[in-house]
SEKE-182638 format. One record per atom (N, C-alpha, C): residue number from 0; residue in one letter; atom name; x, y, z. Coordinates in nm, 2 decimals. Last residue first. Example, Ala and Ser with C-alpha at 12.3 -4.5 7.8 and 13.67 -1.06 7.14 Angstrom:
ATOM	1	S	N	1.28	-0.22	0.71 .
ATOM	1	S	CA	1.37	-0.11	0.71 .
ATOM	1	S	C	1.29	0.00	0.79 .
ATOM	0	A	N	1.32	-0.57	0.78 .
ATOM	0	A	CA	1.23	-0.45	0.78 .
ATOM	0	A	C	1.32	-0.33	0.78 .
This chain:
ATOM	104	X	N	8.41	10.18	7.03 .
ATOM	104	X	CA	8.37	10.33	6.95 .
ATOM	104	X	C	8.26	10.34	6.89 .
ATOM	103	X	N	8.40	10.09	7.43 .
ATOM	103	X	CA	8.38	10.05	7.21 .
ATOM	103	X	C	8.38	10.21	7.20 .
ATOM	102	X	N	8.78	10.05	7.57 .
ATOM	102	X	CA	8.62	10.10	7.53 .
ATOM	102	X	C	8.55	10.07	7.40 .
ATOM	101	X	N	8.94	9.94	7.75 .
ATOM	101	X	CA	8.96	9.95	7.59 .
ATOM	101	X	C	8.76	9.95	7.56 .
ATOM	100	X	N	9.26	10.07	7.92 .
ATOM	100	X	CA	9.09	10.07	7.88 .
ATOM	100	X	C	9.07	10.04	7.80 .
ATOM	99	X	N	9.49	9.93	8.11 .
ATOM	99	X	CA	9.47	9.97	7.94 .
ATOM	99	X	C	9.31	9.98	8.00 .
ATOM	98	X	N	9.71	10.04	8.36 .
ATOM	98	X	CA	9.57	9.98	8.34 .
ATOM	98	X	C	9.54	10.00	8.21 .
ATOM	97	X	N	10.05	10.04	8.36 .
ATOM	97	X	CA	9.90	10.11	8.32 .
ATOM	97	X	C	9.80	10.00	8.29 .
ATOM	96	X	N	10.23	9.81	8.57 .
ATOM	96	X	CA	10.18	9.85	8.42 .
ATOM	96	X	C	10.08	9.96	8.47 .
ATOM	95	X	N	10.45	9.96	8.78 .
ATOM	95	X	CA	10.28	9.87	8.81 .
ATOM	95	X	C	10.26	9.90	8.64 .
ATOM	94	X	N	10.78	9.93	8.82 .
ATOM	94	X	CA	10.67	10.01	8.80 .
ATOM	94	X	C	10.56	9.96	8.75 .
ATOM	93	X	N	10.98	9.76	9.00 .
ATOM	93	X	CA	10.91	9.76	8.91 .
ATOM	93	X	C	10.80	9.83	8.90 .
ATOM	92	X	N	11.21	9.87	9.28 .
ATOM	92	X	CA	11.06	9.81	9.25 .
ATOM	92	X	C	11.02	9.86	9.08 .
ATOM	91	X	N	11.48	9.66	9.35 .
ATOM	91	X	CA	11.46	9.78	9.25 .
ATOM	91	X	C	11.27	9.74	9.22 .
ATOM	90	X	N	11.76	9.59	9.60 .
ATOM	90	X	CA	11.61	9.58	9.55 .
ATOM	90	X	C	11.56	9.68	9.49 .
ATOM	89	X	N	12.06	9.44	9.59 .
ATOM	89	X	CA	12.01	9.60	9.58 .
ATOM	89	X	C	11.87	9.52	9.53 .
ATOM	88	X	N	12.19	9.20	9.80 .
ATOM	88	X	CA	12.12	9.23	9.70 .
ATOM	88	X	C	12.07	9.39	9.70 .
ATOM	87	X	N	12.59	9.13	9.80 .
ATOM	87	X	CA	12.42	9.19	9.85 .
ATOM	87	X	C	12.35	9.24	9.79 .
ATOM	86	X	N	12.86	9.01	9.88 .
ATOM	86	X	CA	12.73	9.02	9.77 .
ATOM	86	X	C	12.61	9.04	9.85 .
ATOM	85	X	N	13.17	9.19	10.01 .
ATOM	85	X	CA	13.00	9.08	10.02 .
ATOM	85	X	C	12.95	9.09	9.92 .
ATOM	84	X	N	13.49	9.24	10.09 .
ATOM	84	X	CA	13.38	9.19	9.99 .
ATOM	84	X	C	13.26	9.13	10.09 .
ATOM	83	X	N	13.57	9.37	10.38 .
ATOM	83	X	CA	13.60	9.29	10.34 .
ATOM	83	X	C	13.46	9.30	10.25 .
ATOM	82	X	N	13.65	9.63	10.54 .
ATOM	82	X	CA	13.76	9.59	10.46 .
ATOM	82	X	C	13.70	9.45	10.39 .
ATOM	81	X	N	13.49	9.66	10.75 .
ATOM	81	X	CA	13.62	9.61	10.75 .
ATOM	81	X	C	13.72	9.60	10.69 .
ATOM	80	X	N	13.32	9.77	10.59 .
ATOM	80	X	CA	13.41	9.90	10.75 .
ATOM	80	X	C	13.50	9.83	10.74 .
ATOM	79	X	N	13.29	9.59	10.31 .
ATOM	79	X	CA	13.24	9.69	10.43 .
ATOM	79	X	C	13.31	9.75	10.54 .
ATOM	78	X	N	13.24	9.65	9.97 .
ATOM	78	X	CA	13.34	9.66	10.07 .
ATOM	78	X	C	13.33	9.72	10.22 .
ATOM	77	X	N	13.00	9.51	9.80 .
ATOM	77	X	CA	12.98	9.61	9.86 .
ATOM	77	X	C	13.15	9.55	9.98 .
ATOM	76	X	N	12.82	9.38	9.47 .
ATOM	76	X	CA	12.97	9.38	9.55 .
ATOM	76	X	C	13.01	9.47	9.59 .
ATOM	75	X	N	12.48	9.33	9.39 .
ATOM	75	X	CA	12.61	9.45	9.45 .
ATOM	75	X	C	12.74	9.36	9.53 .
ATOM	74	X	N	12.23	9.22	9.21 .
ATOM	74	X	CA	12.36	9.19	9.28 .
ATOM	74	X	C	12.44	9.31	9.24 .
ATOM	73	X	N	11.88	9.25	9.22 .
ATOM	73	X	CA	11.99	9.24	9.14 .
ATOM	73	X	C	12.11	9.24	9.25 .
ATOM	72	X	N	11.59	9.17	9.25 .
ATOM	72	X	CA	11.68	9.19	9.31 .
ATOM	72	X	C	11.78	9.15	9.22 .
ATOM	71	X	N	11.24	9.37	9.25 .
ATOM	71	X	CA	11.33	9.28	9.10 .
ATOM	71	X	C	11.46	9.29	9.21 .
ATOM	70	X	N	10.93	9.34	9.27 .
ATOM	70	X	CA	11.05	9.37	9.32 .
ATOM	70	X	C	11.13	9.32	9.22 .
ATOM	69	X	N	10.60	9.40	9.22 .
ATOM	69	X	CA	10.74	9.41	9.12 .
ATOM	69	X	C	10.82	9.42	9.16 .
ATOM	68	X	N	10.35	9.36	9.51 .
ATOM	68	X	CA	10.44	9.42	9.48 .
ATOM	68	X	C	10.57	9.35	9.30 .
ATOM	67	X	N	10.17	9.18	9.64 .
ATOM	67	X	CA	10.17	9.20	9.46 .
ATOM	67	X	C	10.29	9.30	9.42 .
ATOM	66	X	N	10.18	9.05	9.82 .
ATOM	66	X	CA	10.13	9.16	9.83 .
ATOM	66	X	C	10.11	9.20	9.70 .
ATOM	65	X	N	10.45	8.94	9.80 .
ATOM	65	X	CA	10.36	8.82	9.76 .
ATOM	65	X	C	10.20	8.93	9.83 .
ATOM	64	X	N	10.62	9.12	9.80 .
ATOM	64	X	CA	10.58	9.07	9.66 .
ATOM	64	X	C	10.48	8.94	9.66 .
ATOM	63	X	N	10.65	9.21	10.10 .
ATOM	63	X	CA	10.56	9.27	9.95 .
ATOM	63	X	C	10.55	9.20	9.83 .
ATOM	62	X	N	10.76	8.96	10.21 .
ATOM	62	X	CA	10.63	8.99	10.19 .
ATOM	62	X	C	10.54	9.10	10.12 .
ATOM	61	X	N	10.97	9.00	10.07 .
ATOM	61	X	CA	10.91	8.85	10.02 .
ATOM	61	X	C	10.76	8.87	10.05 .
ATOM	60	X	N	11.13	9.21	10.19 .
ATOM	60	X	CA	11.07	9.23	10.05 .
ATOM	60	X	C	10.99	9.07	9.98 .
ATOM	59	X	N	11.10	9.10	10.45 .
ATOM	59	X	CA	10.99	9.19	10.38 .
ATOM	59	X	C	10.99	9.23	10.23 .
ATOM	58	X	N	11.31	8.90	10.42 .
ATOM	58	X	CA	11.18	8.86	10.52 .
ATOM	58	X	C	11.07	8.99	10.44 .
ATOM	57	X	N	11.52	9.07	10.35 .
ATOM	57	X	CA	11.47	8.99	10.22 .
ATOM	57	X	C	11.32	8.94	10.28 .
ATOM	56	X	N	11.61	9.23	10.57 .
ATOM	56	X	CA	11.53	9.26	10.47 .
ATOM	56	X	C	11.47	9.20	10.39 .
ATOM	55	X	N	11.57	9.16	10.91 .
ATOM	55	X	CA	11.58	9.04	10.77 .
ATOM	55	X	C	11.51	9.11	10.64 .
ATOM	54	X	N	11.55	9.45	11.04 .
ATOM	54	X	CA	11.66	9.30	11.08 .
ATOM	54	X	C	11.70	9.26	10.97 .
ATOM	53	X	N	11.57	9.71	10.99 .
ATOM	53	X	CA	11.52	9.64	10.94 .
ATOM	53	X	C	11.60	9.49	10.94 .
ATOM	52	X	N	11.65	10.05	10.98 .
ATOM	52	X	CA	11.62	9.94	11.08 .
ATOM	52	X	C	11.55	9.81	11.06 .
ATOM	51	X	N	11.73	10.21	10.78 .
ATOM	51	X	CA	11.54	10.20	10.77 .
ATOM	51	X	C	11.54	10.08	10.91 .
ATOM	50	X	N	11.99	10.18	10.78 .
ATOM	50	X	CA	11.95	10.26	10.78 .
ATOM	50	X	C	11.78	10.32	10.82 .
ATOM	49	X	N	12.08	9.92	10.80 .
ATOM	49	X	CA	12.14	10.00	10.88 .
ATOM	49	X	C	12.08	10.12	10.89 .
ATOM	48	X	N	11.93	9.75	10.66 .
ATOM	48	X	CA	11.93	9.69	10.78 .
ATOM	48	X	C	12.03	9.82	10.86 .
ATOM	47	X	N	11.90	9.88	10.43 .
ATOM	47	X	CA	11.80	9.82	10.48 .
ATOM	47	X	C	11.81	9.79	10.60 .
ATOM	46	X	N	12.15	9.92	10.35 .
ATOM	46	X	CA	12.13	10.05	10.38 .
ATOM	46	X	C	11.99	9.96	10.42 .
ATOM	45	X	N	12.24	9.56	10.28 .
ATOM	45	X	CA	12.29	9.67	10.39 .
ATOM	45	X	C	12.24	9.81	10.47 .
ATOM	44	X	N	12.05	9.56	10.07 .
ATOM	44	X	CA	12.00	9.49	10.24 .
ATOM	44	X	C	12.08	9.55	10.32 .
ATOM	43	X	N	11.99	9.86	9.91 .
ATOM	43	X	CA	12.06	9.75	9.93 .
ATOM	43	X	C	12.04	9.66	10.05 .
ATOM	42	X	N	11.74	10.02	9.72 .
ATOM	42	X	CA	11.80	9.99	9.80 .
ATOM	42	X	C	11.85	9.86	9.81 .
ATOM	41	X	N	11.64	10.23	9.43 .
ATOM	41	X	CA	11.66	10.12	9.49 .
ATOM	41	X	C	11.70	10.16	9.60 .
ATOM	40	X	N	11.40	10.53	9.54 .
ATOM	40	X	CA	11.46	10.47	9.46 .
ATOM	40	X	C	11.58	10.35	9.50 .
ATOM	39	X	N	11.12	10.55	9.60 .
ATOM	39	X	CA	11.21	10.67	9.55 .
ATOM	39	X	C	11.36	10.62	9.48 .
ATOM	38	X	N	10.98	10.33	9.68 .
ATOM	38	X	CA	10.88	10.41	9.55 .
ATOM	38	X	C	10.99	10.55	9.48 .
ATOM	37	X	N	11.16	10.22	9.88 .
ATOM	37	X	CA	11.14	10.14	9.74 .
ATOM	37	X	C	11.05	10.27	9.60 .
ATOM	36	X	N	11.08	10.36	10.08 .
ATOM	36	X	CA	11.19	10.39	10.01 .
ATOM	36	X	C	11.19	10.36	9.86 .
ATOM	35	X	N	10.81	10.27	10.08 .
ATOM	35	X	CA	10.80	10.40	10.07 .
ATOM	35	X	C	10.95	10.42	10.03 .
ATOM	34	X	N	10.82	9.97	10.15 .
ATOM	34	X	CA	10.78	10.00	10.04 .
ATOM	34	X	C	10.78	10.19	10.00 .
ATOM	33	X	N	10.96	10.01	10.37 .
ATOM	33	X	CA	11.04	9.95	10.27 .
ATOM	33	X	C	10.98	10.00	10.14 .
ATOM	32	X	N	10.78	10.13	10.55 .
ATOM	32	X	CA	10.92	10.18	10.52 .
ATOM	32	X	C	11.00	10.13	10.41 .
ATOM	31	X	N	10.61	9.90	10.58 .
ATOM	31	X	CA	10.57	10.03	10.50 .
ATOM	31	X	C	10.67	10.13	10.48 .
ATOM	30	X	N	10.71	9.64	10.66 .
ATOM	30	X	CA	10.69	9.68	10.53 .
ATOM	30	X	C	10.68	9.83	10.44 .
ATOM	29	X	N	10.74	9.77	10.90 .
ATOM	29	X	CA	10.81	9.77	10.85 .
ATOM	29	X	C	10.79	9.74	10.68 .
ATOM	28	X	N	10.49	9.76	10.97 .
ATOM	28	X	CA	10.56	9.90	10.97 .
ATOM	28	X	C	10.67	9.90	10.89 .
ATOM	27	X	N	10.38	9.50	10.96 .
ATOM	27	X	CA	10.34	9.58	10.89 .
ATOM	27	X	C	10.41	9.72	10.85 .
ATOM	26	X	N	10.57	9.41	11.14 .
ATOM	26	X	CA	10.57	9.33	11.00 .
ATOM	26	X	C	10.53	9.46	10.93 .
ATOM	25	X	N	10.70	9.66	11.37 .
ATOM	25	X	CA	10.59	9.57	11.31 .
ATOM	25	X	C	10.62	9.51	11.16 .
ATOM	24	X	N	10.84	9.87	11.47 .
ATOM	24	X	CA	10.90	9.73	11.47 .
ATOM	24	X	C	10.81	9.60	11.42 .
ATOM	23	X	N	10.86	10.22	11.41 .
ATOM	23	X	CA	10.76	10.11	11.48 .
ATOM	23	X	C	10.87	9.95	11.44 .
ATOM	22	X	N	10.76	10.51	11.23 .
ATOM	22	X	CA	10.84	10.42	11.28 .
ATOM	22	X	C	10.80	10.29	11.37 .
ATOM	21	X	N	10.80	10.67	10.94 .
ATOM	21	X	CA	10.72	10.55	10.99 .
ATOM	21	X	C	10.80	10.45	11.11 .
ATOM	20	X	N	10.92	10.94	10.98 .
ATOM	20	X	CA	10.81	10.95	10.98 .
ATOM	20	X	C	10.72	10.77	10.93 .
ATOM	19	X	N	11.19	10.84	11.03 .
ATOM	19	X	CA	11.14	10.91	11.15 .
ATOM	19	X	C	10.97	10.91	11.09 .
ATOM	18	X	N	11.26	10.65	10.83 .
ATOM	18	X	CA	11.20	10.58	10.94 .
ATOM	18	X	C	11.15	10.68	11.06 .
ATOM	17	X	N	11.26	10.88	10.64 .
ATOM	17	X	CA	11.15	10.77	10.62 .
ATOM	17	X	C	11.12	10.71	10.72 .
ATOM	16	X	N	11.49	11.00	10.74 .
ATOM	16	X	CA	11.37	11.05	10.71 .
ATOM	16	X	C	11.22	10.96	10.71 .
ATOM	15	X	N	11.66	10.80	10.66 .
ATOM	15	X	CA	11.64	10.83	10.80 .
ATOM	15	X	C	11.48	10.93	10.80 .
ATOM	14	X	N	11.66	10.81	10.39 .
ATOM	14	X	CA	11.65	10.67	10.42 .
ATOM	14	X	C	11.59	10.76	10.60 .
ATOM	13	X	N	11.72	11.09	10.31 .
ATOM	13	X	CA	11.60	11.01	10.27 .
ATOM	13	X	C	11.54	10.93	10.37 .
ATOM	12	X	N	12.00	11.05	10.46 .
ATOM	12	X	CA	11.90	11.16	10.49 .
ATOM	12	X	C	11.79	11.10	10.46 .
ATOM	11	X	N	12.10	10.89	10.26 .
ATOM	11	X	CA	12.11	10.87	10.41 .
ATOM	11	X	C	12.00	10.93	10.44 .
ATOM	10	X	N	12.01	11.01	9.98 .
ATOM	10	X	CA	11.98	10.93	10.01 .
ATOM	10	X	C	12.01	10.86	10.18 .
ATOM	9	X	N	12.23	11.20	10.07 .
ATOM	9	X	CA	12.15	11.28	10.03 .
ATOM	9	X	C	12.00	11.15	10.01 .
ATOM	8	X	N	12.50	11.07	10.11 .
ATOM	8	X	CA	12.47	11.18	10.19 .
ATOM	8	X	C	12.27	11.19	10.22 .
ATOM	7	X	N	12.53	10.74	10.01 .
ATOM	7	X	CA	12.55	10.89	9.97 .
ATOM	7	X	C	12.49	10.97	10.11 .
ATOM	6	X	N	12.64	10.50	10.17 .
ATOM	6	X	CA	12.50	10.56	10.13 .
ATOM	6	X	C	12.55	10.74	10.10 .
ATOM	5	X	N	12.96	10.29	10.15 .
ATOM	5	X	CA	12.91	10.43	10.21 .
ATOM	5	X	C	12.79	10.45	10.12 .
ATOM	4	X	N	13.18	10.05	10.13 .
ATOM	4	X	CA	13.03	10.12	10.07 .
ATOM	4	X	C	12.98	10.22	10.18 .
ATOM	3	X	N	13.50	10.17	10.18 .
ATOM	3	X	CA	13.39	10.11	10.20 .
ATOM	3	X	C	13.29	10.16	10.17 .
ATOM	2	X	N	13.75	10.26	10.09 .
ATOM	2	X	CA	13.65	10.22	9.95 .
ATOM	2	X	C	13.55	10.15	10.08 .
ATOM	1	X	N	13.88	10.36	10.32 .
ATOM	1	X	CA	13.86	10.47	10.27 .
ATOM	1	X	C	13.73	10.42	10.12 .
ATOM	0	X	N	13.87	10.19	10.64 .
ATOM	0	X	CA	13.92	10.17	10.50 .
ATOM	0	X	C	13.84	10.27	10.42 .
């Protein structure tokens, strides 16, 4: 079916990229794939689990944010190979405030 969610071209590449230079099947490895896509820009549990190889993405984005990570998950209505509606979450990392200094004068 010609409207299934498809990963752009140019973010595919990204996504593959990332798992050739972190690769491995560990909590930890895998966290570190998630959090290195995450720093470029969102992702969905589909392109999570098809792309960065990642069984239970929600399993790691739970463990970055209790890491301290800013995840924020928002909702996609995604058409898949089949043909058929899902809700799936796109995960979007919140940018770390600035440290304020506040010195005397």
């Amino acid at each position: 079916m010609n409207n299934a969610f498809q990963t752009p071209t140019e973010k595919r590449q990204a996504l593959e990229a990332i798992l050739l230079q972190h690769p491995g099947n560990t909590c930890t490895e895998q966290c570190q794939r998630l959090r290195v896509a995450l720093s470029q820009f969102s992702v969905t549990t589909f392109e999570l689990m098809r792309h960065l190889d990642l069984y239970d993405p929600r399993a790691r984005v739970m463990q970055l944010r209790m890491a301290g990570d800013r995840i924020d998950t928002v909702w996609d209505v995604i058409v898949s190979e089949a043909g058929t509606k899902h809700r799936v979450g796109r995960y979007v990392l919140r940018p770390q405030a600035a440290e304020v200094s506040y010195g005397t004068h």
